[in-house]
N, C-alpha and C positions, 0 to 999 in steps of 0.2 A: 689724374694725369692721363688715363684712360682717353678721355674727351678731346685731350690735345692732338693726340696722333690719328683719332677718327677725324678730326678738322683739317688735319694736315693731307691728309689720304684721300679725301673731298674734296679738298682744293685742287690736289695733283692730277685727280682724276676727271674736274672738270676743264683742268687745263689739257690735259692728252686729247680727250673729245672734244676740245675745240680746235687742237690743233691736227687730228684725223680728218675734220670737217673742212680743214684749209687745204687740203692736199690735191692731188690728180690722180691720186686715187679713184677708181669707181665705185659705185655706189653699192655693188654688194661686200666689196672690199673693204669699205667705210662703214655698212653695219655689221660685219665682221667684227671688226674691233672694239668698236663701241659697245656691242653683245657682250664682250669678253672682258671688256673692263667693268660692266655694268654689274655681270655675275659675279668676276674674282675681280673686286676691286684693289685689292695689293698685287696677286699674281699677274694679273692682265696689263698693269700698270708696269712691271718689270718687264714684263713677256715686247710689250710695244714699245717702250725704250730702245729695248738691242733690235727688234726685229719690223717693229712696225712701219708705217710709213710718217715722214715728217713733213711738216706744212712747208709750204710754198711761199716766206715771206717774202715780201719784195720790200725793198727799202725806198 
């Protein structure tokens, strides 16, 4: 069951860096985060939820 939650935590975590990547954020600002999610992959994924920056979708 192990396996599950590391897939899920992968997944989340390539979704947040893709959506850091969408933002207007700048670019040290944007390896900031990606750093922090990269290193504490649960931590950094809660930490840029409440505080990080969110992409820029346009509809």
């Amino acid at each position: 069951m192990g396996w599950l939650f590391g897939i899920i935590i992968f997944a989340l975590d390539v979704w947040a860096i893709a959506s850091i990547i969408n933002t207007n954020a700048s670019n040290g600002t944007k390896i900031m985060w990606i750093l922090l999610i990269l290193i504490l992959p649960v931590v950094g994924l809660i930490i840029w939820w409440f505080a990080g920056p969110k992409a820029n979708y346009r509809v």
